[in-house]
PyMOL Python script that loads the backbone (N, CA, C, O; Angstrom):
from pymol import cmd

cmd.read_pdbstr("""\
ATOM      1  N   UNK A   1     109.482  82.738  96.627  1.00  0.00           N
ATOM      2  CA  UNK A   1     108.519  83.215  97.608  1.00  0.00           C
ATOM      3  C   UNK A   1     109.180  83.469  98.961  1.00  0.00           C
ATOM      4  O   UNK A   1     108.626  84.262  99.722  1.00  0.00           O
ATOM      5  N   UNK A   2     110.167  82.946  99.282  1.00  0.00           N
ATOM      6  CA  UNK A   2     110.524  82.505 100.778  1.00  0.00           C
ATOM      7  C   UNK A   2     111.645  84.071 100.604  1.00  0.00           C
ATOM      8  O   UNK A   2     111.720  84.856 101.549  1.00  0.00           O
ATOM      9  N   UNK A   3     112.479  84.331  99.202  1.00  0.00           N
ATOM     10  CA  UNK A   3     112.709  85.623  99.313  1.00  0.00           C
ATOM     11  C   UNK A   3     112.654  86.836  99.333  1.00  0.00           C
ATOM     12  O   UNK A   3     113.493  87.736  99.308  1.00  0.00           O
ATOM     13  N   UNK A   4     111.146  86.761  99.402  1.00  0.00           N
ATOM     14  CA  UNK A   4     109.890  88.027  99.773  1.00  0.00           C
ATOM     15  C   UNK A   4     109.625  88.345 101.465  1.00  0.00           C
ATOM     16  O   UNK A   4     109.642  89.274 102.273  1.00  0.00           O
ATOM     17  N   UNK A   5     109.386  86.952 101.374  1.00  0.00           N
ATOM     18  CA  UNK A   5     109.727  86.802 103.239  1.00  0.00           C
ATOM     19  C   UNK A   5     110.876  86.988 104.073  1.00  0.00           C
ATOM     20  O   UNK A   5     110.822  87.265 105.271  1.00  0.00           O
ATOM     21  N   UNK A   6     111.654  86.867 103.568  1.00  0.00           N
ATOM     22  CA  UNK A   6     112.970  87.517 104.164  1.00  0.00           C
ATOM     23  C   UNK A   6     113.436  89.150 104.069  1.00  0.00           C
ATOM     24  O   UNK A   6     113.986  89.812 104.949  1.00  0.00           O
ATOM     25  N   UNK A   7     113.051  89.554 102.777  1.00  0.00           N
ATOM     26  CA  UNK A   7     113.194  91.443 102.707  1.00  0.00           C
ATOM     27  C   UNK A   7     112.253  91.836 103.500  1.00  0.00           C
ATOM     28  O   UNK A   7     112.491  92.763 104.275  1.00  0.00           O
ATOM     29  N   UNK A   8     110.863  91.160 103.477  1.00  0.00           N
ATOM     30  CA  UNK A   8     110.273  91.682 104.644  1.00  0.00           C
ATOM     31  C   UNK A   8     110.420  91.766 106.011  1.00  0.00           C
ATOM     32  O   UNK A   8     110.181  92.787 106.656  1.00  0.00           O
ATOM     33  N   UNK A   9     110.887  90.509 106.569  1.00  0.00           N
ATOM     34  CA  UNK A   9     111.218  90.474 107.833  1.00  0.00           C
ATOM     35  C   UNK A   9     112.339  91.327 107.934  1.00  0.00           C
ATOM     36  O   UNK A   9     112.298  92.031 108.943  1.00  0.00           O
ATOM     37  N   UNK A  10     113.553  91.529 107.048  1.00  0.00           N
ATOM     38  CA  UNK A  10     114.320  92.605 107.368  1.00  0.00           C
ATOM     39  C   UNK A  10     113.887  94.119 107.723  1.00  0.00           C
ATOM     40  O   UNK A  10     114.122  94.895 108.649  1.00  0.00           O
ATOM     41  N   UNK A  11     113.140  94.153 106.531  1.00  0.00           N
ATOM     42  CA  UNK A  11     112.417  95.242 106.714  1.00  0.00           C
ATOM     43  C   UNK A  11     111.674  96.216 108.438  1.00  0.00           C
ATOM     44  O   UNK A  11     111.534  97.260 109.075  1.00  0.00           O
ATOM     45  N   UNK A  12     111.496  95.042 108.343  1.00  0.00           N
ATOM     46  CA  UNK A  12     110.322  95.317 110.313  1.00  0.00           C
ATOM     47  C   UNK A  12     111.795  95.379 110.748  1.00  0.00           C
ATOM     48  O   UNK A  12     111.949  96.442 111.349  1.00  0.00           O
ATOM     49  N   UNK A  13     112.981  94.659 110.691  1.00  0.00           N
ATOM     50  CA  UNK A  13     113.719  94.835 112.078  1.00  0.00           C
ATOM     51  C   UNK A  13     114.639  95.875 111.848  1.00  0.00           C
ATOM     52  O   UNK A  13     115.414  96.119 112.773  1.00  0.00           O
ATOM     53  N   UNK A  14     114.740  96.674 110.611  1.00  0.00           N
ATOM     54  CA  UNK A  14     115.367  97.894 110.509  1.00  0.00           C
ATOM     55  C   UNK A  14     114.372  99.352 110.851  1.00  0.00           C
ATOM     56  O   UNK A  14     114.737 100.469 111.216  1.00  0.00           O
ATOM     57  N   UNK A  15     113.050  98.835 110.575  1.00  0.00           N
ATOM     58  CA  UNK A  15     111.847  99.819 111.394  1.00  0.00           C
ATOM     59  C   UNK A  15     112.246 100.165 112.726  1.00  0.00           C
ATOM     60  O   UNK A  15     112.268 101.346 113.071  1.00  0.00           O
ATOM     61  N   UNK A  16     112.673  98.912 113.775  1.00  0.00           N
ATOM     62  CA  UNK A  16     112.445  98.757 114.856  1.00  0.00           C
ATOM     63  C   UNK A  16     113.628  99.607 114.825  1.00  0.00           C
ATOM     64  O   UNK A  16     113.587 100.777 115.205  1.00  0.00           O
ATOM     65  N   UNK A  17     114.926  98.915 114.278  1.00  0.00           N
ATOM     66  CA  UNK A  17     115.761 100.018 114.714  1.00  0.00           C
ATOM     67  C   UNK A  17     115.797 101.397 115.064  1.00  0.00           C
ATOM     68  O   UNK A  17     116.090 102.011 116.090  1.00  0.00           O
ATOM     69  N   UNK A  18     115.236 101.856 113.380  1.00  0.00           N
ATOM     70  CA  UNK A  18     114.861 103.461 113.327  1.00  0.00           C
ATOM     71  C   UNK A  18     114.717 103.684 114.320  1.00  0.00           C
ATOM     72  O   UNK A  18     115.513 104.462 114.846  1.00  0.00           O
ATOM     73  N   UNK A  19     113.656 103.135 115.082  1.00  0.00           N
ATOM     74  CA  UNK A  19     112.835 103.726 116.165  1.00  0.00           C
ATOM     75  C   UNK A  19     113.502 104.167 117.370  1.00  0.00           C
ATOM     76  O   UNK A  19     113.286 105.135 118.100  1.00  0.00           O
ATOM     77  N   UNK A  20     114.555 103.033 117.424  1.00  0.00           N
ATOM     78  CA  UNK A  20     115.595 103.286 119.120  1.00  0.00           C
ATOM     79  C   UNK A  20     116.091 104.126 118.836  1.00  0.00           C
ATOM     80  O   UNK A  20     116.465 104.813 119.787  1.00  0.00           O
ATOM     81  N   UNK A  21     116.524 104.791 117.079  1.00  0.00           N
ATOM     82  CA  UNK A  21     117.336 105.948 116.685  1.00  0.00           C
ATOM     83  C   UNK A  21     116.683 107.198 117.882  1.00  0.00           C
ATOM     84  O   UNK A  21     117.071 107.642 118.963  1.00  0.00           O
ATOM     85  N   UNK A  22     115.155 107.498 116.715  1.00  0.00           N
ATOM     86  CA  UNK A  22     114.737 108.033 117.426  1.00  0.00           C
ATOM     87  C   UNK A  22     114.179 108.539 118.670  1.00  0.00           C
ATOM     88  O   UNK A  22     113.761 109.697 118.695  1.00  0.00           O
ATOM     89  N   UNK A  23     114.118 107.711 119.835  1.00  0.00           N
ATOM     90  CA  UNK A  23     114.226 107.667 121.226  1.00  0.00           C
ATOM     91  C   UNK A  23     115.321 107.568 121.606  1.00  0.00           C
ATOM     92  O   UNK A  23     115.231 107.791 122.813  1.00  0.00           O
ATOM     93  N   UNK A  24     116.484 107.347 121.337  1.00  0.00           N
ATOM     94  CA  UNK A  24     117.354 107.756 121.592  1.00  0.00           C
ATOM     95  C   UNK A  24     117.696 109.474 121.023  1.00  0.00           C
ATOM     96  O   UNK A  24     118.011 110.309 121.872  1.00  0.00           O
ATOM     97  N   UNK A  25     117.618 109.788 119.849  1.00  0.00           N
ATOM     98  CA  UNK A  25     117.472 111.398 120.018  1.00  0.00           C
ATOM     99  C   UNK A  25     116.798 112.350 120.586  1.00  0.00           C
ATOM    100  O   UNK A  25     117.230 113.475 120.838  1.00  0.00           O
ATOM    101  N   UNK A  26     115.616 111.896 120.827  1.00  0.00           N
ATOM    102  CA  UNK A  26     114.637 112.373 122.297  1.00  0.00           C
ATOM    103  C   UNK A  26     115.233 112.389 123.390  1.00  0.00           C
ATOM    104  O   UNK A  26     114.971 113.404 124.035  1.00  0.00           O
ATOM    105  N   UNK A  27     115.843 111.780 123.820  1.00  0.00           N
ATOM    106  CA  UNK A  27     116.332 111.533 124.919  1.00  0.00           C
ATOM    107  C   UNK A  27     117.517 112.356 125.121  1.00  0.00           C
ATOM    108  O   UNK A  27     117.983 112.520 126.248  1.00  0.00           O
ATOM    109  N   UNK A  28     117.999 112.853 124.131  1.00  0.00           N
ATOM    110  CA  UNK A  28     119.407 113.686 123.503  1.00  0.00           C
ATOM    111  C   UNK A  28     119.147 114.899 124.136  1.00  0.00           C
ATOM    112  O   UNK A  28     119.851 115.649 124.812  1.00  0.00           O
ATOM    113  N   UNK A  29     117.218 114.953 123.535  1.00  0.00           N
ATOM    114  CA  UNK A  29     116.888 116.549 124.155  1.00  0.00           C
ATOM    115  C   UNK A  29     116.551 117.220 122.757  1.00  0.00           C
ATOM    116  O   UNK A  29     116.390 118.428 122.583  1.00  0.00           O
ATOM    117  N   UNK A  30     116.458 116.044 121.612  1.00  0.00           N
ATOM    118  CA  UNK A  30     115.911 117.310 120.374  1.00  0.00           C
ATOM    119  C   UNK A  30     114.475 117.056 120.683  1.00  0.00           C
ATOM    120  O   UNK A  30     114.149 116.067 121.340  1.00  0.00           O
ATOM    121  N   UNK A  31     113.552 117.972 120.203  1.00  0.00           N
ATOM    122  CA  UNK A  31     112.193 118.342 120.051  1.00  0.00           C
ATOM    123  C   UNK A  31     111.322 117.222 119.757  1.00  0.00           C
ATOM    124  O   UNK A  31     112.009 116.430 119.112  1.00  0.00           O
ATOM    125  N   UNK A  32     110.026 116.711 119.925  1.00  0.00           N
ATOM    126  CA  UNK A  32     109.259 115.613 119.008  1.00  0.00           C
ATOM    127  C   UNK A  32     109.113 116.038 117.680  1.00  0.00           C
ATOM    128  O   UNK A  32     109.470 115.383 116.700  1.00  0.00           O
ATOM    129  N   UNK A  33     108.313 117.702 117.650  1.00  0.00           N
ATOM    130  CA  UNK A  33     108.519 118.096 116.319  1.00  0.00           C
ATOM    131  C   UNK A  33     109.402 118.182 115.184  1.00  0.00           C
ATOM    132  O   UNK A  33     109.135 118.332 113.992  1.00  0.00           O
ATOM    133  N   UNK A  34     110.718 118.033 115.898  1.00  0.00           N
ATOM    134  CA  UNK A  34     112.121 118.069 114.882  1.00  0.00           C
ATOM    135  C   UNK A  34     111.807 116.417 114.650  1.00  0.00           C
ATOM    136  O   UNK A  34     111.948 116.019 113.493  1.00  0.00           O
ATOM    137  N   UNK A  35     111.569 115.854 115.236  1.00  0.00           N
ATOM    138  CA  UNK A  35     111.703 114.099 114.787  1.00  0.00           C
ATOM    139  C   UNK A  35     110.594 114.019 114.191  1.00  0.00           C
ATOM    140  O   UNK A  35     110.871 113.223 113.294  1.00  0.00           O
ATOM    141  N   UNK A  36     109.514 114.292 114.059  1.00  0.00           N
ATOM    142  CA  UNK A  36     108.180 113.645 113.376  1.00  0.00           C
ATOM    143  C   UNK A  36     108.973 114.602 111.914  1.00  0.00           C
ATOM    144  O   UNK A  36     108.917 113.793 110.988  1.00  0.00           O
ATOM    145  N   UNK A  37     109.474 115.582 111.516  1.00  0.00           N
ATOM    146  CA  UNK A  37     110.039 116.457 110.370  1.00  0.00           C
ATOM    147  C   UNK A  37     111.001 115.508 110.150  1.00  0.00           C
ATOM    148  O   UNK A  37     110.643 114.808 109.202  1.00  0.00           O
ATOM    149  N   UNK A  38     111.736 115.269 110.457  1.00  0.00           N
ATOM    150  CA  UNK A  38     112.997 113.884 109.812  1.00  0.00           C
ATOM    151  C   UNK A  38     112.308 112.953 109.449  1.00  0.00           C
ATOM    152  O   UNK A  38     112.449 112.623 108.271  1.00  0.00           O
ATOM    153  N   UNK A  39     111.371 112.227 110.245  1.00  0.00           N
ATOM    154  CA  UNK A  39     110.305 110.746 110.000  1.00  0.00           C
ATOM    155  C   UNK A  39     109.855 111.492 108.554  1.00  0.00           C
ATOM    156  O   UNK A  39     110.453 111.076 107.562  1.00  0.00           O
ATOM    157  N   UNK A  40     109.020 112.380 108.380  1.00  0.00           N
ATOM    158  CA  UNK A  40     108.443 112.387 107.214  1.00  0.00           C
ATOM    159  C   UNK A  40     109.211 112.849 106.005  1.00  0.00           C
ATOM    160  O   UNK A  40     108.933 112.573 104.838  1.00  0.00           O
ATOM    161  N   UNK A  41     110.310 113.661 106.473  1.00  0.00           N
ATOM    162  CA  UNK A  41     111.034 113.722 105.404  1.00  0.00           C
ATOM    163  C   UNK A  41     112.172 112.374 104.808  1.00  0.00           C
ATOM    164  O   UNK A  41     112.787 112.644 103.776  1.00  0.00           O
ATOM    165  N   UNK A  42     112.328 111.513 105.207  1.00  0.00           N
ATOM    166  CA  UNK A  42     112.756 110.217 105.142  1.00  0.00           C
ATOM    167  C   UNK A  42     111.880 109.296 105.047  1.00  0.00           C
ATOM    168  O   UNK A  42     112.533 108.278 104.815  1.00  0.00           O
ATOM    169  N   UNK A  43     110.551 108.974 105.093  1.00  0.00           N
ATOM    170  CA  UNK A  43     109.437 108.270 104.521  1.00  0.00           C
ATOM    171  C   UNK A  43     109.277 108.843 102.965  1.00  0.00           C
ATOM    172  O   UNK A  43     108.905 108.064 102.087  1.00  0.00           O
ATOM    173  N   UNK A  44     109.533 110.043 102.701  1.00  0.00           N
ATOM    174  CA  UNK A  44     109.439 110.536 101.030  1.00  0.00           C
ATOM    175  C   UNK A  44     110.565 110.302 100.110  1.00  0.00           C
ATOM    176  O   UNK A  44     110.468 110.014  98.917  1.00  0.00           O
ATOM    177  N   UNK A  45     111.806 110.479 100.899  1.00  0.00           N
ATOM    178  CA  UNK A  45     112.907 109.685 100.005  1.00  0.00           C
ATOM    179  C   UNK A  45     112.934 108.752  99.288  1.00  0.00           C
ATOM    180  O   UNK A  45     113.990 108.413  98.754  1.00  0.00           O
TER     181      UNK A  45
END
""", "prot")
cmd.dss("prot")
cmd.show_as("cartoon", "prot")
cmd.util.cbc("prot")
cmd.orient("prot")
């Protein structure tokens, strides 16, 4: 059980990561629309 709880908690803190990815590529100067198109095409993978 306790190693369900651990892939999960990994889980959220590689989310979080993603996320600085992406504000950090915003910030680069690519589009929101080019990033919400990567987000969903990498949520279907």
């Amino acid at each position: 059980m306790s190693e369900i709880k651990k892939n999960t908690e990994m889980s959220e803190a590689g989310k979080q990561r993603g996320g600085i990815g992406y504000v950090l590529l915003w910030f680069l100067g690519v589009p929101i629309p080019v990033l919400i198109l990567i987000a969903l095409l990498r949520g279907c993978a």
